[in-house]
Residue frames as qw, qx, qy, qz and C-alpha x, y, z in Angstrom:
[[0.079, 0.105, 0.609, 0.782, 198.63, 195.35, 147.46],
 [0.369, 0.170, 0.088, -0.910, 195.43, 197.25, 147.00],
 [0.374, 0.274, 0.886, -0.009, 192.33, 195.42, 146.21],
 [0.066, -0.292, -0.601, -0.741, 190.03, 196.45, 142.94],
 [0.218, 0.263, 0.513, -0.787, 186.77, 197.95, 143.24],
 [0.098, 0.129, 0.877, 0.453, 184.06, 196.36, 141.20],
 [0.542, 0.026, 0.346, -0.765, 180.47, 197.14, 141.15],
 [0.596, 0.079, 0.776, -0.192, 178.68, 193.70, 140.80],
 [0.432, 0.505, 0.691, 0.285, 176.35, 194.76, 138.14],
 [0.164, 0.226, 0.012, 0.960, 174.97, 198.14, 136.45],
 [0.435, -0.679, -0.261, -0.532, 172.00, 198.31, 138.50],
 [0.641, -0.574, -0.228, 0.456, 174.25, 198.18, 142.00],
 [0.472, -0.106, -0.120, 0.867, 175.83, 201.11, 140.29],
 [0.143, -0.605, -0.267, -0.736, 173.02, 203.11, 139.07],
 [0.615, -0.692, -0.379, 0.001, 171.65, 202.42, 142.87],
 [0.563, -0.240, -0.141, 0.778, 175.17, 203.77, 144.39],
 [0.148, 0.261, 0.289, 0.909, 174.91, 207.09, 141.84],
 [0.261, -0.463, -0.749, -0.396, 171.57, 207.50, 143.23],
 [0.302, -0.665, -0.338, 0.594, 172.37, 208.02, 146.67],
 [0.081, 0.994, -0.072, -0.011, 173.04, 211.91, 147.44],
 [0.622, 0.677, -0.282, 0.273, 176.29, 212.81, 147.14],
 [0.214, 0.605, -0.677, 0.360, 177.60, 213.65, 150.09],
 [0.892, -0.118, 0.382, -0.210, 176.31, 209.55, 151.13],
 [0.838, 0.528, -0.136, 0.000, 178.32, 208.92, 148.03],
 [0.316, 0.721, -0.500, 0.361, 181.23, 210.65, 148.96],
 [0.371, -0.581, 0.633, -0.353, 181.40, 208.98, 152.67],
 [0.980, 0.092, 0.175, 0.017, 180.83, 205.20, 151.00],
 [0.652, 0.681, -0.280, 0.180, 183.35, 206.08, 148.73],
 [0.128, 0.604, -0.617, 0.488, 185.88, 206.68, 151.36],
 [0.709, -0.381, 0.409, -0.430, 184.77, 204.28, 153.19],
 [0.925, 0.334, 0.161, -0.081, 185.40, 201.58, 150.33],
 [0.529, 0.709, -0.383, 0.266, 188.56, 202.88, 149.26],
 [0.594, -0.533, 0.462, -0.387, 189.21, 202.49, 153.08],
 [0.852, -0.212, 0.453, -0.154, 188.70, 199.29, 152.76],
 [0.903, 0.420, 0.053, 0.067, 190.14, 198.17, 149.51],
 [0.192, 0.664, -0.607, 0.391, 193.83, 199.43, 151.45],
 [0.584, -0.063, -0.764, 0.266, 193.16, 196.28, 153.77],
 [0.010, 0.078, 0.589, -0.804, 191.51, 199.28, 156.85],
 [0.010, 0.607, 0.699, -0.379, 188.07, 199.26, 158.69],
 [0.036, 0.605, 0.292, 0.740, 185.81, 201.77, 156.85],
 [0.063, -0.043, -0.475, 0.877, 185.31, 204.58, 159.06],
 [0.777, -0.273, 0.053, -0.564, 181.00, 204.81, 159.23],
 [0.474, -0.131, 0.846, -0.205, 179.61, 201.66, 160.86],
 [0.677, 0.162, -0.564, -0.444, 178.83, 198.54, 159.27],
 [0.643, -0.256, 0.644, -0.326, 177.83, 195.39, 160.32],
 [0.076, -0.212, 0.947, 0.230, 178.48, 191.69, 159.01],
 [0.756, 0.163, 0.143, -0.618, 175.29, 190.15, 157.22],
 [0.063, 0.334, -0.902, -0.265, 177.25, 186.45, 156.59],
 [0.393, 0.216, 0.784, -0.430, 174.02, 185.05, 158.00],
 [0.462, 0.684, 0.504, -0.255, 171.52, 186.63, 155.36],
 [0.448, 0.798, -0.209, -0.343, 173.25, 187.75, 152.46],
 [0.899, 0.355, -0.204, 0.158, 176.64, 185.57, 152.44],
 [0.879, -0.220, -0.038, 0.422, 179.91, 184.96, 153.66],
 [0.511, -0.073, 0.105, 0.850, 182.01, 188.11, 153.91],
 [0.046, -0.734, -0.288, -0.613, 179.00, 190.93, 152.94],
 [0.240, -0.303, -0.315, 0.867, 179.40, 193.81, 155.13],
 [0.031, 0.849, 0.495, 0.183, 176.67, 196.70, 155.33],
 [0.010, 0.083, -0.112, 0.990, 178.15, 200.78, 155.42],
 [0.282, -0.620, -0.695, 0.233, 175.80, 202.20, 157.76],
 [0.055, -0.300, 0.102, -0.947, 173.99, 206.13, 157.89],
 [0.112, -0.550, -0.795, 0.231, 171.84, 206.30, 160.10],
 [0.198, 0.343, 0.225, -0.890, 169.03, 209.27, 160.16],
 [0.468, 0.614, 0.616, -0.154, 165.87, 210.09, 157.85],
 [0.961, 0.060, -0.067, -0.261, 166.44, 208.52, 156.06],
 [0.613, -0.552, 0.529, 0.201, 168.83, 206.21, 156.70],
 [0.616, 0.635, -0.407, -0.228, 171.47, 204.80, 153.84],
 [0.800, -0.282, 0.530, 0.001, 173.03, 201.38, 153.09],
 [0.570, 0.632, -0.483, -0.205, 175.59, 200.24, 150.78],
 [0.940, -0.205, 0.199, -0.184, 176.51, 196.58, 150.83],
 [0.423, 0.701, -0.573, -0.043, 179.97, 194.95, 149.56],
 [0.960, -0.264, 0.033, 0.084, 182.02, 192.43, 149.72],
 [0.081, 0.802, -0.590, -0.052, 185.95, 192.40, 150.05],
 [0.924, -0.098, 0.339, -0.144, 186.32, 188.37, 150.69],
 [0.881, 0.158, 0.419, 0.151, 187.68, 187.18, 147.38],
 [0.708, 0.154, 0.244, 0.644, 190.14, 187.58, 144.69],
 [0.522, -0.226, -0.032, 0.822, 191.38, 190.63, 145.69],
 [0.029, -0.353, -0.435, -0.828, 188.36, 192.77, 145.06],
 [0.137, 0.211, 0.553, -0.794, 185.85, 195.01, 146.58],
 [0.069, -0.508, -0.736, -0.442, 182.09, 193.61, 144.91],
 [0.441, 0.143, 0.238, -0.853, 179.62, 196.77, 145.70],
 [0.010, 0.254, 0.939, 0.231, 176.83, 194.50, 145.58],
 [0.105, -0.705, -0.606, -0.352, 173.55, 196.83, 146.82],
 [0.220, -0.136, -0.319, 0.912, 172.93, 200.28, 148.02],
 [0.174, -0.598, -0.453, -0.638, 169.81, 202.23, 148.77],
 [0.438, -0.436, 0.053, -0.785, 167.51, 204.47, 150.92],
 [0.258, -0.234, -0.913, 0.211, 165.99, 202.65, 154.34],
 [0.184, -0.373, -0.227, -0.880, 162.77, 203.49, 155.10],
 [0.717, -0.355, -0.336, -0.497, 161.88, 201.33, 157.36],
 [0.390, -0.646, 0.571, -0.323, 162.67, 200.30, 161.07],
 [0.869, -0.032, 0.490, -0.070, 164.00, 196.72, 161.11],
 [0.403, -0.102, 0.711, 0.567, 165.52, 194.29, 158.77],
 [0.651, 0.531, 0.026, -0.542, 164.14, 195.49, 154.96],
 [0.708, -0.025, 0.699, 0.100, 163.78, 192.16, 153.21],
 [0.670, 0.725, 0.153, -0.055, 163.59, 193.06, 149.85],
 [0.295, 0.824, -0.483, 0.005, 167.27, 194.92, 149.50],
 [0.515, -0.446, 0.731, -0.050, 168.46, 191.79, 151.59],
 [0.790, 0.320, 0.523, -0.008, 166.90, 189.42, 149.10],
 [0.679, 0.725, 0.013, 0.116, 168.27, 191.44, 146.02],
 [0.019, -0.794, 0.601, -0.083, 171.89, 191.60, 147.92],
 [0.769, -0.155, 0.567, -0.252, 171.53, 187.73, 148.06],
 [0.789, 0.541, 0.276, 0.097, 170.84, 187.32, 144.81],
 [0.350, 0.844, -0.400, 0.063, 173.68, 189.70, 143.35],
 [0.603, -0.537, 0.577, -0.124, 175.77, 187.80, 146.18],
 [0.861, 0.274, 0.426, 0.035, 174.65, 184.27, 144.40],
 [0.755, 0.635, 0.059, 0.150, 176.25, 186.03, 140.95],
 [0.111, -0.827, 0.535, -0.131, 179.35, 187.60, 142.46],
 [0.463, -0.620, 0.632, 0.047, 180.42, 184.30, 143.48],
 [0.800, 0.541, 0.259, -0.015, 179.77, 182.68, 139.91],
 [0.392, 0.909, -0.116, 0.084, 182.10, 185.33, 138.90],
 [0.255, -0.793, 0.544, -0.096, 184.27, 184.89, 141.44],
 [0.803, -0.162, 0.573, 0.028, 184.56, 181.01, 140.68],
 [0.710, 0.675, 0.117, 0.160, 185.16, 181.34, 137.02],
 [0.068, 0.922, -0.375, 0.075, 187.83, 183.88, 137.80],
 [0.733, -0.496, 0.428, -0.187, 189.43, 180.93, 139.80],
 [0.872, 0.283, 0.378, 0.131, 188.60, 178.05, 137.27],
 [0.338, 0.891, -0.172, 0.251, 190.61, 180.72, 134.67],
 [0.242, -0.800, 0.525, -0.162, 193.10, 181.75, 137.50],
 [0.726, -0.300, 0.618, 0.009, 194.14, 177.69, 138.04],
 [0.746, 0.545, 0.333, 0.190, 193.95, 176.76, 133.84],
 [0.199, 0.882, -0.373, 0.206, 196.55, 180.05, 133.15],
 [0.271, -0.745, 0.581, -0.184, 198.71, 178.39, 135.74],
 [0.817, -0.169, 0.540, 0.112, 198.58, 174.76, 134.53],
 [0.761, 0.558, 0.117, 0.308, 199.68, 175.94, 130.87],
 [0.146, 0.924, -0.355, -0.003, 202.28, 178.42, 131.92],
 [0.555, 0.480, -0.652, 0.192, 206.30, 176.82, 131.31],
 [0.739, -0.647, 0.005, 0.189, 207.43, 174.83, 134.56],
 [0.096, 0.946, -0.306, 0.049, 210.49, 176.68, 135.08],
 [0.631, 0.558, -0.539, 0.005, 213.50, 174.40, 134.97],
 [0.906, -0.174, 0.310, -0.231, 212.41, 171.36, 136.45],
 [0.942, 0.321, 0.082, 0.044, 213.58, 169.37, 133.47],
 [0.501, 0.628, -0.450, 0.390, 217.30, 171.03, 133.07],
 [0.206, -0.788, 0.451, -0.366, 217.83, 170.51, 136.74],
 [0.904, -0.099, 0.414, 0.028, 217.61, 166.52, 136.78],
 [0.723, 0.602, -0.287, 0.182, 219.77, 166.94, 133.53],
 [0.224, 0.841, -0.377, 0.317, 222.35, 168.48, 135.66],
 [0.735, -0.368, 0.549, -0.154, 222.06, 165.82, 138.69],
 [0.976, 0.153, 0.147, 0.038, 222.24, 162.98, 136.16],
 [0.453, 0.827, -0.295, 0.155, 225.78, 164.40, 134.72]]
């Protein structure tokens, strides 16, 4: 089953929209890529160390170079957590630090969904438990 495609907040999309277009268009397909369970086709690399467990970085390299961060990890959803312009050779602490932080609220979200997802599933009917000991006891 396909996975959703979320953007975290609206300033991870206004930052996506921002790129150029055709940086949009090759995230885009890259994301949909992924949200069918396949490897996005640019490179990317795993940032579990410095952003979080499951973030992945889409990679352009040139001048400038583009980055669009996400996660696919949890409940069946692709979080676009930060994307922007690199400008600068090396790690650039600042989008790491604000892909941290979005990171930090994605998985708020992603625990509520949970806390929800488990509460829906202790009020729904148990499904005839109770008529099948009837029928043993007969």
């Amino acid at each position: 089953m396909p996975k959703k495609f979320q953007f975290i907040n609206a300033a991870a999309k206004r930052e996506f929209l921002a790129l150029p277009k055709e940086i949009q268009q090759q995230f885009s397909t890259d994301l949909n890529a992924v949200c069918q369970d396949e490897t996005p086709f640019s490179d990317f690399k795993e940032l579990s160390s410095s952003v979080g467990k499951g973030a992945i970085e889409l990679i352009e390299n040139g001048s400038p170079a583009y980055r669009t961060i996400y996660c696919a990890k949890y409940i069946d959803t692709v979080f676009i957590l930060h994307a922007f312009t690199k400008t600068t050779n090396g790690v650039d602490r600042k989008a790491m630090d604000t892909a941290s932080k979005r990171y930090k609220d994605m998985m708020e979200e992603v625990r509520s969904a949970e806390r929800q997802a488990k509460a829906q599933a202790r009020q729904a009917p148990k499904s005839g438990k109770k008529t099948q000991r009837k029928r043993k006891r007969r």
